[in-house]
Predicted model as a PDB file, atoms N, CA, C, CB and O in Angstrom, pLDDT in the B-factor column:
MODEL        1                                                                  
ATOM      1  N   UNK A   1     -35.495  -2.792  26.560  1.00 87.00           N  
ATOM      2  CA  UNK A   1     -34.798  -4.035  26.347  1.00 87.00           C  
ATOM      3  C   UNK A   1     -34.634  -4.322  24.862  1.00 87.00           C  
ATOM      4  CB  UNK A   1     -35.532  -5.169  27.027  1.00 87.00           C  
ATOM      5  O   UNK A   1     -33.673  -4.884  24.336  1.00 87.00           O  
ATOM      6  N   UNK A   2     -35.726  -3.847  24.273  1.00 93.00           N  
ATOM      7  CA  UNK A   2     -35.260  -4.095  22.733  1.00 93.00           C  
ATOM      8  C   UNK A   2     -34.420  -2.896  22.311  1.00 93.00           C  
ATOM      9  CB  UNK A   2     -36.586  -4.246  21.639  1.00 93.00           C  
ATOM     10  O   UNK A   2     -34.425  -2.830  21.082  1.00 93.00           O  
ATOM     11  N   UNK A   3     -33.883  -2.170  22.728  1.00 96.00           N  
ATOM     12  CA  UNK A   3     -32.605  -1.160  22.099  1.00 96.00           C  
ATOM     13  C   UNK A   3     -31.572  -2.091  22.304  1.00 96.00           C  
ATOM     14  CB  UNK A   3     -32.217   0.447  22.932  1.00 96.00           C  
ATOM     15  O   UNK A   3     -30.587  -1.969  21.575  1.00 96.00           O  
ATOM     16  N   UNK A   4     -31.583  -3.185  23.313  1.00 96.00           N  
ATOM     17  CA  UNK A   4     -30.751  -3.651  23.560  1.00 96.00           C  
ATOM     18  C   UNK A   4     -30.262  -4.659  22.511  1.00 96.00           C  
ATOM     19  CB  UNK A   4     -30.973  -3.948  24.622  1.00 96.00           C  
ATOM     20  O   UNK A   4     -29.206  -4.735  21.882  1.00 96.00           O  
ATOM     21  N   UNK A   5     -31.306  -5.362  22.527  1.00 96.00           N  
ATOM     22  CA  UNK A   5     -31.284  -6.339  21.193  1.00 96.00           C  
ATOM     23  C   UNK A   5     -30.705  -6.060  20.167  1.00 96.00           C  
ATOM     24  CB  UNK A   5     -32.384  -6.607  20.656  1.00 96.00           C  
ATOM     25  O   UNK A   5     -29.756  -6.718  19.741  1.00 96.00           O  
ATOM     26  N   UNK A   6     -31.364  -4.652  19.392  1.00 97.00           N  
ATOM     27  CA  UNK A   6     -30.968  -3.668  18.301  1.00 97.00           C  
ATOM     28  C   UNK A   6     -29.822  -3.577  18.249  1.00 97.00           C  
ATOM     29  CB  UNK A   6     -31.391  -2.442  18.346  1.00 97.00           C  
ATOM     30  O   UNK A   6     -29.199  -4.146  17.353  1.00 97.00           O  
ATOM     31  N   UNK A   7     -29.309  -2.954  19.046  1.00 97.00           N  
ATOM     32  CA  UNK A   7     -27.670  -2.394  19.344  1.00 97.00           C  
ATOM     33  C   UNK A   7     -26.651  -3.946  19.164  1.00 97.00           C  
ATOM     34  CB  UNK A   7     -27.500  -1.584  21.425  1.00 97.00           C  
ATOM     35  O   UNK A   7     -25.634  -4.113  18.491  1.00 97.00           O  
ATOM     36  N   UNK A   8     -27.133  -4.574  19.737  1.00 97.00           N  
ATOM     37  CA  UNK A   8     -26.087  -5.985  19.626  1.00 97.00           C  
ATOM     38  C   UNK A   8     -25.792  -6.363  18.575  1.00 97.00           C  
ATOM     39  CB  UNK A   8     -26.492  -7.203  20.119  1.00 97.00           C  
ATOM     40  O   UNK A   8     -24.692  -6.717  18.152  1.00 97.00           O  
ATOM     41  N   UNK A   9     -27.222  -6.287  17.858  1.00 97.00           N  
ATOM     42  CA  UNK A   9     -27.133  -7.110  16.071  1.00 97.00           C  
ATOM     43  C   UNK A   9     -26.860  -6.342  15.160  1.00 97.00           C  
ATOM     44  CB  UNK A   9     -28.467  -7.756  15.378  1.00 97.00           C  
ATOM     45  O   UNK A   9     -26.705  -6.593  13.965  1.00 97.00           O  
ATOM     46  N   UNK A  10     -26.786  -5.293  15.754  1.00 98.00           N  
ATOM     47  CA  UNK A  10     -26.056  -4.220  14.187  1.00 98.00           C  
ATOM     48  C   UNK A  10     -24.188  -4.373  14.839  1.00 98.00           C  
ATOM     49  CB  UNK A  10     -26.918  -1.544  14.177  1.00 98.00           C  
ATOM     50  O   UNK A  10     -23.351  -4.252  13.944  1.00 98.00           O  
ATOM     51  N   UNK A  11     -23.726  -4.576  16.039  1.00 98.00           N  
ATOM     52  CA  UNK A  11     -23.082  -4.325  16.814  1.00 98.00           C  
ATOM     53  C   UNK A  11     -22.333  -5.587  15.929  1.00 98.00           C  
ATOM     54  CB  UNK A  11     -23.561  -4.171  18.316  1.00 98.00           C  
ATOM     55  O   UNK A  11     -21.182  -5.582  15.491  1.00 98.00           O  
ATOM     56  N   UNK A  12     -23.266  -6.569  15.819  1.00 98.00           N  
ATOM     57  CA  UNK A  12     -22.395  -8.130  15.301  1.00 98.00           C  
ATOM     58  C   UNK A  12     -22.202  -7.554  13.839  1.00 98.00           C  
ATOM     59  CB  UNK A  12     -23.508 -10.013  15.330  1.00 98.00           C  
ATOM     60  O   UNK A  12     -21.038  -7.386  13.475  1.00 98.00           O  
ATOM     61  N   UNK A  13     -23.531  -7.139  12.703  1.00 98.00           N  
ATOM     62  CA  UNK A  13     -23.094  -7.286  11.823  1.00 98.00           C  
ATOM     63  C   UNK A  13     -22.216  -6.409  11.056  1.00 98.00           C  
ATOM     64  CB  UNK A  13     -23.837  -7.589  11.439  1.00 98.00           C  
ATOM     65  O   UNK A  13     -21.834  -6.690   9.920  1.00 98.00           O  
ATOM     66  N   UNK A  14     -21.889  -5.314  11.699  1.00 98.00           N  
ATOM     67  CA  UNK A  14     -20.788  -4.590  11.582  1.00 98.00           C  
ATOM     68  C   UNK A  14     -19.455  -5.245  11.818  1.00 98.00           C  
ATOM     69  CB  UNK A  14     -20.940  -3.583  12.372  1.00 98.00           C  
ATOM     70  O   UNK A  14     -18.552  -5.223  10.982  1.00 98.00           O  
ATOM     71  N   UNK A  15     -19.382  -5.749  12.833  1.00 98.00           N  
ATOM     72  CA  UNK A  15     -18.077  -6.713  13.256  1.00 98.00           C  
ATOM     73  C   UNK A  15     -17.450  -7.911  12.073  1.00 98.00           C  
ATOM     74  CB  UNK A  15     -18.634  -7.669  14.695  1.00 98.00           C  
ATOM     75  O   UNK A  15     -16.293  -8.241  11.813  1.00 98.00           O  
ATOM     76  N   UNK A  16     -19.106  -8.477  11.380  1.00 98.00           N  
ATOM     77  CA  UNK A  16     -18.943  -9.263  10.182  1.00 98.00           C  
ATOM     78  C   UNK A  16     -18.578  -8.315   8.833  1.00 98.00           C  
ATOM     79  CB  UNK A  16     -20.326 -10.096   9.974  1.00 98.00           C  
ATOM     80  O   UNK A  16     -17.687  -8.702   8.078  1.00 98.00           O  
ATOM     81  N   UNK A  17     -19.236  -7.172   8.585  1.00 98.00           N  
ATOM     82  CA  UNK A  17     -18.171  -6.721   7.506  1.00 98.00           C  
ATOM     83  C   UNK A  17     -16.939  -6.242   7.637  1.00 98.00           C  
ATOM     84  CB  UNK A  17     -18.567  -5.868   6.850  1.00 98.00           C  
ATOM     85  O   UNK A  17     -16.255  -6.006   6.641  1.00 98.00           O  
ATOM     86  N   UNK A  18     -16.477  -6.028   8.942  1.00 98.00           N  
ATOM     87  CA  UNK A  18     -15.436  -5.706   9.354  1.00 98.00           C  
ATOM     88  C   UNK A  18     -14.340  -7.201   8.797  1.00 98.00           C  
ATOM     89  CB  UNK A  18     -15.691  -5.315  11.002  1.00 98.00           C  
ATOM     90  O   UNK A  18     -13.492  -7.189   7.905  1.00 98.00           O  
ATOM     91  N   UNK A  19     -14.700  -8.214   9.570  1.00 98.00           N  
ATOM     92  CA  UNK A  19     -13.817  -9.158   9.061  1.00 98.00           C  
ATOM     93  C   UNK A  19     -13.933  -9.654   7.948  1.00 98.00           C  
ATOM     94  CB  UNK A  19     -13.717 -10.032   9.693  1.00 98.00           C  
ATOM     95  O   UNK A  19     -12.945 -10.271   7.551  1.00 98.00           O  
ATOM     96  N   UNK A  20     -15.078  -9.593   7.080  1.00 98.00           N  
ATOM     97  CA  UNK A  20     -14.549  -9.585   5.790  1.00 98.00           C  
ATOM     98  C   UNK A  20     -13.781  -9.154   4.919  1.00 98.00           C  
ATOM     99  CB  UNK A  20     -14.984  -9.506   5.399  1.00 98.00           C  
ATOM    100  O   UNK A  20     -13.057  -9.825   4.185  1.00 98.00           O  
ATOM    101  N   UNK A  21     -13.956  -7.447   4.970  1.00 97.00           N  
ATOM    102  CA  UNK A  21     -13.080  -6.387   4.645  1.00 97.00           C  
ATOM    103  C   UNK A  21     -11.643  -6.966   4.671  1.00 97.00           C  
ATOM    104  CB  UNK A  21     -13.264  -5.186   5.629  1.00 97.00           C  
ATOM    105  O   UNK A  21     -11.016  -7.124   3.623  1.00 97.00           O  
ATOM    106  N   UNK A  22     -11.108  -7.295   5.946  1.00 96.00           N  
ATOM    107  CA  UNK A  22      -9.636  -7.759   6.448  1.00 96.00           C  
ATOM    108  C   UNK A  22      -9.128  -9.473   5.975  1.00 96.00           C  
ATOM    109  CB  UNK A  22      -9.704  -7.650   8.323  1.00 96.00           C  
ATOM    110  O   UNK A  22      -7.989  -9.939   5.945  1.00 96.00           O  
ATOM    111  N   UNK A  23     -10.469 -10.147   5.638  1.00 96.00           N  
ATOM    112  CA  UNK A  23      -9.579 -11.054   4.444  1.00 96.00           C  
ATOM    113  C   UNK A  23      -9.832 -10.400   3.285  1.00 96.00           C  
ATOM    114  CB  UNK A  23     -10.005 -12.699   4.188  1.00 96.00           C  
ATOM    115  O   UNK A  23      -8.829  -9.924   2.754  1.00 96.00           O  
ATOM    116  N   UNK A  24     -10.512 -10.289   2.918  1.00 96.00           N  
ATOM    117  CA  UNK A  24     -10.073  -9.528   1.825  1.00 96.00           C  
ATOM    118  C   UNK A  24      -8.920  -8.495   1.658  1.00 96.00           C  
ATOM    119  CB  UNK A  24     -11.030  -8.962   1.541  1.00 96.00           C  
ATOM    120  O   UNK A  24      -8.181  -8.397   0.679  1.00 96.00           O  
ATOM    121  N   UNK A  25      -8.907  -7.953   2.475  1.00 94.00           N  
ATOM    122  CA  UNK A  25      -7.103  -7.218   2.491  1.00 94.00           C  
ATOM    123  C   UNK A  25      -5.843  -8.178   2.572  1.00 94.00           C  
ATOM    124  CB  UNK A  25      -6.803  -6.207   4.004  1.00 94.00           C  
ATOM    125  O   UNK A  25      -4.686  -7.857   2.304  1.00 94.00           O  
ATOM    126  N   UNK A  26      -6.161  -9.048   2.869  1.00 93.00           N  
ATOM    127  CA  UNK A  26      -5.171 -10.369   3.210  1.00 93.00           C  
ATOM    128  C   UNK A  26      -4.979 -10.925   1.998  1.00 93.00           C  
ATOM    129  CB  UNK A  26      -5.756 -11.556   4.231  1.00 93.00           C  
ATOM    130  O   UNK A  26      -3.861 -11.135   1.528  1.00 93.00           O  
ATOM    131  N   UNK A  27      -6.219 -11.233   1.343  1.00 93.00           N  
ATOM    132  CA  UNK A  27      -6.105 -12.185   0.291  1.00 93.00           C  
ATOM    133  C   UNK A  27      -5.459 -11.324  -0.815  1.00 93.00           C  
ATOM    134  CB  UNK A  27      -7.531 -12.869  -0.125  1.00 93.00           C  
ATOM    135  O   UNK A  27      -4.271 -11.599  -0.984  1.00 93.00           O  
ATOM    136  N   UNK A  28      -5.959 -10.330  -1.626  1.00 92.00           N  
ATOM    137  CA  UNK A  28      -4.882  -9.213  -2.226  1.00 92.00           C  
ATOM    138  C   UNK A  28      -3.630  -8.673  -1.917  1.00 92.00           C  
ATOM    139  CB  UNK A  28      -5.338  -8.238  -2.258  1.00 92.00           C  
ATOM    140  O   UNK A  28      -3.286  -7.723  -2.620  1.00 92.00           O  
ATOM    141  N   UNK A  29      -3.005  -8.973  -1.202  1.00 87.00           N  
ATOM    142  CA  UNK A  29      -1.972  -8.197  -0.529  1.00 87.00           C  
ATOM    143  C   UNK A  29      -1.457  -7.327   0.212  1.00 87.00           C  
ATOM    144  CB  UNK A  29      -1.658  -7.982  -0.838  1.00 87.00           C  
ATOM    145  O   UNK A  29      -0.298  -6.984   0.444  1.00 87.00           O  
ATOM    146  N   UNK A  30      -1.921  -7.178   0.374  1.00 86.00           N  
ATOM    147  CA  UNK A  30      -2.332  -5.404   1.168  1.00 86.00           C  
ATOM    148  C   UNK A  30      -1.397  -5.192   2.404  1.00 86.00           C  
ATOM    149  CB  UNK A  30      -4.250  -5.240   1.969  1.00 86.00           C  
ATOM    150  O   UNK A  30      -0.847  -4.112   2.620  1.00 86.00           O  
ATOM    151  N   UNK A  31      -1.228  -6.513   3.359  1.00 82.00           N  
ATOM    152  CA  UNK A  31      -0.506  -6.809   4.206  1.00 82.00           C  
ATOM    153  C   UNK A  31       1.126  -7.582   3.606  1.00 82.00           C  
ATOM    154  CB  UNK A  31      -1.465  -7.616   5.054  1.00 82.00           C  
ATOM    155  O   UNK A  31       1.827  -8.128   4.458  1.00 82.00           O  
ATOM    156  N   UNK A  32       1.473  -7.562   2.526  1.00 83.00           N  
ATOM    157  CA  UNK A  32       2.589  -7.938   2.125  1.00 83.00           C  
ATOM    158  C   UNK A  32       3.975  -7.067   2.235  1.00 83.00           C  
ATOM    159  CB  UNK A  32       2.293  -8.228   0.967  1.00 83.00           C  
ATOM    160  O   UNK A  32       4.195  -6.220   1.369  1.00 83.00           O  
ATOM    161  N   UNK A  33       4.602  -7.208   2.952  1.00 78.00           N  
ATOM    162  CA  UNK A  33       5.815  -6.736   3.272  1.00 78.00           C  
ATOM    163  C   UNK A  33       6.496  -6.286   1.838  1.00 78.00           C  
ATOM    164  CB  UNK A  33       6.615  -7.851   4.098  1.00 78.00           C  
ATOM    165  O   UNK A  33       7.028  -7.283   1.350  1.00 78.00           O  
ATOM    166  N   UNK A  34       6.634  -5.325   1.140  1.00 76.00           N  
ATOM    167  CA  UNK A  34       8.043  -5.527   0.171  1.00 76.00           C  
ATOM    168  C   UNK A  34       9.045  -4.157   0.351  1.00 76.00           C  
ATOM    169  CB  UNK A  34       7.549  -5.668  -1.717  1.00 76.00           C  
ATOM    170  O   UNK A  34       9.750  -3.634  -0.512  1.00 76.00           O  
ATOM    171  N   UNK A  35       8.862  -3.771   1.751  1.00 77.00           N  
ATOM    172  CA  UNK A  35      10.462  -2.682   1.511  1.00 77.00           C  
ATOM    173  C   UNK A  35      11.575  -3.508   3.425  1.00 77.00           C  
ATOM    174  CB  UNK A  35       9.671   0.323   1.816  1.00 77.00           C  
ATOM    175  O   UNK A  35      12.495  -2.817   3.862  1.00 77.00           O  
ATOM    176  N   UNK A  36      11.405  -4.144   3.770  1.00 77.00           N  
ATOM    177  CA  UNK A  36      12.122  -4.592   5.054  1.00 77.00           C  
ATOM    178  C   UNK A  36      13.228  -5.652   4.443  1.00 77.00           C  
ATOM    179  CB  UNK A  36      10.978  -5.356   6.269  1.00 77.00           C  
ATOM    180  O   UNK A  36      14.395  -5.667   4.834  1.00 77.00           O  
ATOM    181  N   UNK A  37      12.580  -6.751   3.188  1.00 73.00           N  
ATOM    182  CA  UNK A  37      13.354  -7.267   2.705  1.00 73.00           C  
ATOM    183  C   UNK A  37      14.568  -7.024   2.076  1.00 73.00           C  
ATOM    184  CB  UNK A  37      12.879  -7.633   2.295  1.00 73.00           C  
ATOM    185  O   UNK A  37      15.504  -7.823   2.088  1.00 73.00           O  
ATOM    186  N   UNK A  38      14.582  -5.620   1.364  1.00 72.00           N  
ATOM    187  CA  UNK A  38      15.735  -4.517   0.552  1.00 72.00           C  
ATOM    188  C   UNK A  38      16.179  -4.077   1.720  1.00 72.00           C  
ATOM    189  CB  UNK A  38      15.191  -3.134  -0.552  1.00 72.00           C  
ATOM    190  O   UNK A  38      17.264  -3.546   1.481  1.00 72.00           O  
ATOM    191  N   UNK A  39      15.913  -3.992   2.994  1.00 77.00           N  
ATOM    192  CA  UNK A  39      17.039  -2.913   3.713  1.00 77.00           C  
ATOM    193  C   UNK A  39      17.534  -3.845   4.751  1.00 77.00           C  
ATOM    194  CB  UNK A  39      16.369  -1.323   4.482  1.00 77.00           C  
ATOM    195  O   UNK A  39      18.263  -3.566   5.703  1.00 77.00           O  
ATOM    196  N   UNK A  40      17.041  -4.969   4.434  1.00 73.00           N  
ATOM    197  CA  UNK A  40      17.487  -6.236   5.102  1.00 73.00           C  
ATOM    198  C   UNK A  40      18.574  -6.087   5.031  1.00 73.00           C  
ATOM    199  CB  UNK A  40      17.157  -7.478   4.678  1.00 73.00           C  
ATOM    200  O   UNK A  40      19.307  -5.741   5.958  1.00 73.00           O  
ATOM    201  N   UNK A  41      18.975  -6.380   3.623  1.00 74.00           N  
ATOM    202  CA  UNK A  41      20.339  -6.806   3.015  1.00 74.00           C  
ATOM    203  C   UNK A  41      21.752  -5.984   3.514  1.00 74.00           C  
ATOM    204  CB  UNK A  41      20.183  -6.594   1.395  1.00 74.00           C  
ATOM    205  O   UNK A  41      22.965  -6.195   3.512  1.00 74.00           O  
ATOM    206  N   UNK A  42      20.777  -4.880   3.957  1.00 75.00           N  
ATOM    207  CA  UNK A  42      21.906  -3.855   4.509  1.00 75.00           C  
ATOM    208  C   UNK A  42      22.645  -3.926   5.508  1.00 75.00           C  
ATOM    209  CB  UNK A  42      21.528  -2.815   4.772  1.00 75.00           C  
ATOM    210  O   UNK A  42      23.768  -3.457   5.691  1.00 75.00           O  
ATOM    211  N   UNK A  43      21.927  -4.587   6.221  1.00 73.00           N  
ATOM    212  CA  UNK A  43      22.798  -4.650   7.144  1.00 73.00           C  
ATOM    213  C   UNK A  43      22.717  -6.090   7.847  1.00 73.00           C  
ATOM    214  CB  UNK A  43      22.589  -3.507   8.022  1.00 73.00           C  
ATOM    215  O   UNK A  43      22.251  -6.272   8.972  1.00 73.00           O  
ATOM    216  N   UNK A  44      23.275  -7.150   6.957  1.00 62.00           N  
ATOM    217  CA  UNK A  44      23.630  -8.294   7.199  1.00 62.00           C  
ATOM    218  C   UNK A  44      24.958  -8.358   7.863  1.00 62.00           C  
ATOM    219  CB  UNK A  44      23.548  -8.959   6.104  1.00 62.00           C  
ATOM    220  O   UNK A  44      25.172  -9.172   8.762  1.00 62.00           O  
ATOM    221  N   UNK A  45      25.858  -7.516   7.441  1.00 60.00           N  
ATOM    222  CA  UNK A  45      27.395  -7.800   7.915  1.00 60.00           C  
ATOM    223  C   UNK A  45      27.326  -7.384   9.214  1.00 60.00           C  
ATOM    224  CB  UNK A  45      28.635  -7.005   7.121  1.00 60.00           C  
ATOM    225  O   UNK A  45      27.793  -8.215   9.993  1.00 60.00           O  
ATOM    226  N   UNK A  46      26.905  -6.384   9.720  1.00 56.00           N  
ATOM    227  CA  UNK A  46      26.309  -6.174  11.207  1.00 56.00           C  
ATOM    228  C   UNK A  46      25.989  -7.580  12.007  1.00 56.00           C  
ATOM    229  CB  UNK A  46      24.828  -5.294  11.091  1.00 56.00           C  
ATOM    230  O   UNK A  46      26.414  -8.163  13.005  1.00 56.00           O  
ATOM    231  N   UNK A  47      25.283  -7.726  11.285  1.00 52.00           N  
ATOM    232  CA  UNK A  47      24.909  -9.766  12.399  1.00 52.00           C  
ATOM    233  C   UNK A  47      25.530 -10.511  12.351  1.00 52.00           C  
ATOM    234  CB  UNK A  47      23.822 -10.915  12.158  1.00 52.00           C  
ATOM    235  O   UNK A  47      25.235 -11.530  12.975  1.00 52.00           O  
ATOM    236  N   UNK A  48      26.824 -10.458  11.549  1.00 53.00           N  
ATOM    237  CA  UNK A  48      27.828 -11.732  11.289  1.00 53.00           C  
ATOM    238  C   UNK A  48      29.277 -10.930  11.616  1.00 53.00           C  
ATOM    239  CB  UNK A  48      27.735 -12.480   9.421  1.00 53.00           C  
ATOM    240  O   UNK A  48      30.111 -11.231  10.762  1.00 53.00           O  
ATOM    241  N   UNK A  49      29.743 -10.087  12.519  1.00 52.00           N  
ATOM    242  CA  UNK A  49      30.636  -9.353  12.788  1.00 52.00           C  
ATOM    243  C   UNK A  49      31.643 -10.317  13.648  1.00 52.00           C  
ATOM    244  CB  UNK A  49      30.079  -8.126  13.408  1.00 52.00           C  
ATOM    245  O   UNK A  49      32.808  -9.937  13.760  1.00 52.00           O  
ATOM    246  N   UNK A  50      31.181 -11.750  14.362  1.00 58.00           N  
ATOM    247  CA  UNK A  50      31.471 -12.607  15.322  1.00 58.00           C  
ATOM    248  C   UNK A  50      32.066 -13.640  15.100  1.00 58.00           C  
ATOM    249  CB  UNK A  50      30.624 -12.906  15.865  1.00 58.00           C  
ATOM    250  O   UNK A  50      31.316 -14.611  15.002  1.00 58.00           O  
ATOM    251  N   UNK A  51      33.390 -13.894  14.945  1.00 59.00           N  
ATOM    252  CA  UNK A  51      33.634 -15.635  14.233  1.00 59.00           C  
ATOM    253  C   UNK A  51      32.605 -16.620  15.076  1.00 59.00           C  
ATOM    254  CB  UNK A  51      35.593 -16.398  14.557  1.00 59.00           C  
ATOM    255  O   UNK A  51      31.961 -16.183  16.029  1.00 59.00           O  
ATOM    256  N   UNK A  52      32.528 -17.821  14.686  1.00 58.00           N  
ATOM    257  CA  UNK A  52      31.733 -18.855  14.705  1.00 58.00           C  
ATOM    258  C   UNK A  52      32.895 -19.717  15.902  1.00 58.00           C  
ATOM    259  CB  UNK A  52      31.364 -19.543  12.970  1.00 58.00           C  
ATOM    260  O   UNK A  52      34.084 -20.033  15.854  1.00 58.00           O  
ATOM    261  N   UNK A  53      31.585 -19.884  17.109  1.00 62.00           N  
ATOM    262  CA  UNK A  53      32.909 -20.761  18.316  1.00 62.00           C  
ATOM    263  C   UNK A  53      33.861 -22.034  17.253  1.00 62.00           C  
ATOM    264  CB  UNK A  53      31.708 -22.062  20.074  1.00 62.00           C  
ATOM    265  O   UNK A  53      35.032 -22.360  17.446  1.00 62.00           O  
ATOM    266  N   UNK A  54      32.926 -22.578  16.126  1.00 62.00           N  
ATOM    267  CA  UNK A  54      33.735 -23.666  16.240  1.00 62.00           C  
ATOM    268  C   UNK A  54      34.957 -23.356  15.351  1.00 62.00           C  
ATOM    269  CB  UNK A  54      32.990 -24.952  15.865  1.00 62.00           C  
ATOM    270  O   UNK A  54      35.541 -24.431  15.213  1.00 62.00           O  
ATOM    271  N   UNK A  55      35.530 -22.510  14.769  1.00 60.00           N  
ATOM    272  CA  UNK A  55      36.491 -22.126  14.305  1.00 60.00           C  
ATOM    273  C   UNK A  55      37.722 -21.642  15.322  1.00 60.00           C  
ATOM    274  CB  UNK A  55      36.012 -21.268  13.497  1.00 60.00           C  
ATOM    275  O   UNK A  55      38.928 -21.839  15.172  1.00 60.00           O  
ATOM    276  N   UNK A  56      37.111 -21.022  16.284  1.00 56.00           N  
ATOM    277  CA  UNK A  56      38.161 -20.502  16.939  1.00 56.00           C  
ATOM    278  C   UNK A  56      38.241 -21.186  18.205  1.00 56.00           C  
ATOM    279  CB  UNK A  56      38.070 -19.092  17.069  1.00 56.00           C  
ATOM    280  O   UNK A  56      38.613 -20.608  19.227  1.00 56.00           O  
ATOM    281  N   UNK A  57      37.856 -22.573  18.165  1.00 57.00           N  
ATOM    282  CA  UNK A  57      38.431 -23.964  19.020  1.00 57.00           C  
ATOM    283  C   UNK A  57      39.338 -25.138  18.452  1.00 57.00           C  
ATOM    284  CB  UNK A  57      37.224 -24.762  19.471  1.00 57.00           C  
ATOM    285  O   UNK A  57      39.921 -26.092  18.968  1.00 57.00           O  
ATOM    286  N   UNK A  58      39.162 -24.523  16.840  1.00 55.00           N  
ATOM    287  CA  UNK A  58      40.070 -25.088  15.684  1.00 55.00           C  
ATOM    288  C   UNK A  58      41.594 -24.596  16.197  1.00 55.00           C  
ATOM    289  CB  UNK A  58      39.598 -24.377  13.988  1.00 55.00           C  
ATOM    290  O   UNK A  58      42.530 -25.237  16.675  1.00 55.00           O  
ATOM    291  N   UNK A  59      41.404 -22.999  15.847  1.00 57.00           N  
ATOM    292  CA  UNK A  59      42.784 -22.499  16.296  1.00 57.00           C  
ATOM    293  C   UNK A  59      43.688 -22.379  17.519  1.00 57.00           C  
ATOM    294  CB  UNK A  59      42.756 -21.534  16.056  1.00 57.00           C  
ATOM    295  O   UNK A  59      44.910 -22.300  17.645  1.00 57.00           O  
ATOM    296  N   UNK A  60      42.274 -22.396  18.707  1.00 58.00           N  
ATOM    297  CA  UNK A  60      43.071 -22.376  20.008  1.00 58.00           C  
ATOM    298  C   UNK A  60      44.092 -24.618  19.754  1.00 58.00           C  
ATOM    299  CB  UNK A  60      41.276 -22.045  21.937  1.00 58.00           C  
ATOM    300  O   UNK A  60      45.311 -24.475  19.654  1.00 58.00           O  
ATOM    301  N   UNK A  61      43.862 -25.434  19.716  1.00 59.00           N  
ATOM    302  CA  UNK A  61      44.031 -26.673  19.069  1.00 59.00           C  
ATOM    303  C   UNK A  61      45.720 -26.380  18.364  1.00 59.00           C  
ATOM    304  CB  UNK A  61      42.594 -26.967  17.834  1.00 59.00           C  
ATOM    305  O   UNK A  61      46.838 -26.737  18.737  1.00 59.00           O  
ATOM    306  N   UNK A  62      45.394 -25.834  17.581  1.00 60.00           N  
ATOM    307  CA  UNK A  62      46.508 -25.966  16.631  1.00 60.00           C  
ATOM    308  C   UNK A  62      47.702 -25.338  17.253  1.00 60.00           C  
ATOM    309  CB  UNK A  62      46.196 -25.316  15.254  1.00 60.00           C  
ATOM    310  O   UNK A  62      48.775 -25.319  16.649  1.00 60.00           O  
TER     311      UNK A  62                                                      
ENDMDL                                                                          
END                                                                             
């Protein structure tokens, strides 16, 4: 029963440097995006290929 004990509390405090480790990767950057934003740009005209309904309820009108 005490392996059991043993095993749990190294079991936790492993788990605690674990999440330290990962703010600390957080807080430096580590998780900061900087190449999705540049290939973003690429292909914006792709998502806007569609007139906008309210324009072309302008023209059906006229």
């Amino acid at each position: 029963m005490s392996v059991i004990y043993l095993l749990i509390s190294i079991s936790i405090i492993v788990a605690i440097i674990f999440f330290i480790a990962f703010i600390r990767a957080v807080k430096t950057g580590q998780y900061d995006d900087d190449y999705t934003p540049s290939v973003r740009m690429l292909f914006d005209d792709e998502l806007t290929a569609e007139k906008p309904k309210s324009i072309q309820t302008e023209e059906k009108q006229i």
